[in-house]
C-alpha positions in Angstrom: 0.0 0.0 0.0 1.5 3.1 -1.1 0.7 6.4 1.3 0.4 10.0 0.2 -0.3 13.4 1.9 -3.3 14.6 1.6 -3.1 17.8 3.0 -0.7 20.0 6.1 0.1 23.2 7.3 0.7 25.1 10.8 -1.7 26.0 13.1 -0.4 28.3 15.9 -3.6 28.3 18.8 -5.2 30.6 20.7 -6.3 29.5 23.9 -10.0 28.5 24.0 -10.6 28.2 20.3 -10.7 25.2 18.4 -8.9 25.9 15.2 -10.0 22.9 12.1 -6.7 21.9 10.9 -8.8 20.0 7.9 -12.0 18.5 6.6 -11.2 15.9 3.9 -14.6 14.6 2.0 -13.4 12.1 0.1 -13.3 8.6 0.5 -10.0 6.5 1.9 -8.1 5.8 4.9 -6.4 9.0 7.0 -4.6 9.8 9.3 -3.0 13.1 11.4 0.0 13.8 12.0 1.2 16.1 14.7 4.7 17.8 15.8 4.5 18.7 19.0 8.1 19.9 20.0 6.7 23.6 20.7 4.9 21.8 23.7 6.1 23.1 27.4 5.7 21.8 31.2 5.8 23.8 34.2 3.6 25.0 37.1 0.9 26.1 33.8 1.5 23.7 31.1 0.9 23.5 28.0 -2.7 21.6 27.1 -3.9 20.5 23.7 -7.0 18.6 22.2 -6.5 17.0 19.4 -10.2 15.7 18.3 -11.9 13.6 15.4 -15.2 14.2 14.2 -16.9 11.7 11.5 -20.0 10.9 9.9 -21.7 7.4 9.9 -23.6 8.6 6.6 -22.9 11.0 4.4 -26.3 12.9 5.2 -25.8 12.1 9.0 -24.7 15.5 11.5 -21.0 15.2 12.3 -19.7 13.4 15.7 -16.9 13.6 18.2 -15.1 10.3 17.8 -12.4 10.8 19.4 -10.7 13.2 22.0 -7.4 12.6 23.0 -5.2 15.2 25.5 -1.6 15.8 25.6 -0.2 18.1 28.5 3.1 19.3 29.1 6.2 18.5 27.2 6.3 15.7 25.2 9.3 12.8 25.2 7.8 11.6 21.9 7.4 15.1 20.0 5.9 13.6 17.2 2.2 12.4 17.3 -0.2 10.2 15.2 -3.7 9.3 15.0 -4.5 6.0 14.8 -5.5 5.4 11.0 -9.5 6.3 10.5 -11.7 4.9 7.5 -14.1 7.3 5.8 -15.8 6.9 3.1 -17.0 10.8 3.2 -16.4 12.8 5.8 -13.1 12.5 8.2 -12.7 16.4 10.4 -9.4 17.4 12.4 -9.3 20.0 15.1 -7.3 21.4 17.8 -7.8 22.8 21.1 -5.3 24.7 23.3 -6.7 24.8 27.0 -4.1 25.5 28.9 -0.5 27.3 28.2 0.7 29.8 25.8 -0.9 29.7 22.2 2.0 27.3 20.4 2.8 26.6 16.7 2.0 23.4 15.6 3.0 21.3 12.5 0.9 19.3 10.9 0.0 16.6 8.2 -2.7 14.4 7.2 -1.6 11.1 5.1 -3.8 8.7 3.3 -3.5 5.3 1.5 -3.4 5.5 -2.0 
């Protein structure tokens, strides 16, 4: 299976607001990459949501799948999703709660 990238860019947060990194509508197999090296500890650290939103139909609402939190700095700066199927409708977002508003790099690939 061959991979490609279906779209990236850099998302630098502001605290509070959940910035959509990208909304791919076509049909395949996804998944997000994040670097997270800007990430810091301390007393107030950093907090980030990364979240997953899908459709079960194409002419369903879109749902939360999946929410996952990292805090502080990270040992392992890079981050993945685990790979999501969609036939039509796969959403990527993130979150800063907590911290200083942080640059971050990011990719989604897909299987060709």
């Amino acid at each position: 299976m061959a991979l490609s990238e279906n779209t990236n860019g850099s998302q630098t947060c502001t605290i509070g607001t959940e910035h959509t990194l990208a909304t791919v509508t076509s049909a395949n197999v996804f998944q997000l990459s994040l670097d997270l090296n800007a990430m810091v500890g301390g007393t107030t650290p950093d907090i980030l949501e990364i979240r997953e939103y899908m459709k079960a139909r194409s002419s369903d609402s879109e749902r939360l799948l999946k929410v996952t939190t990292v805090v502080g700095a990270q040992v392992e700066i890079g981050y993945q999703t685990v790979p999501r199927i969609s036939p039509h409708h796969y959403k990527v977002t993130i979150k800063q709660t907590q911290g200083t508003g942080r640059a971050v790099p990011w990719s989604i690939y897909q299987a060709q």
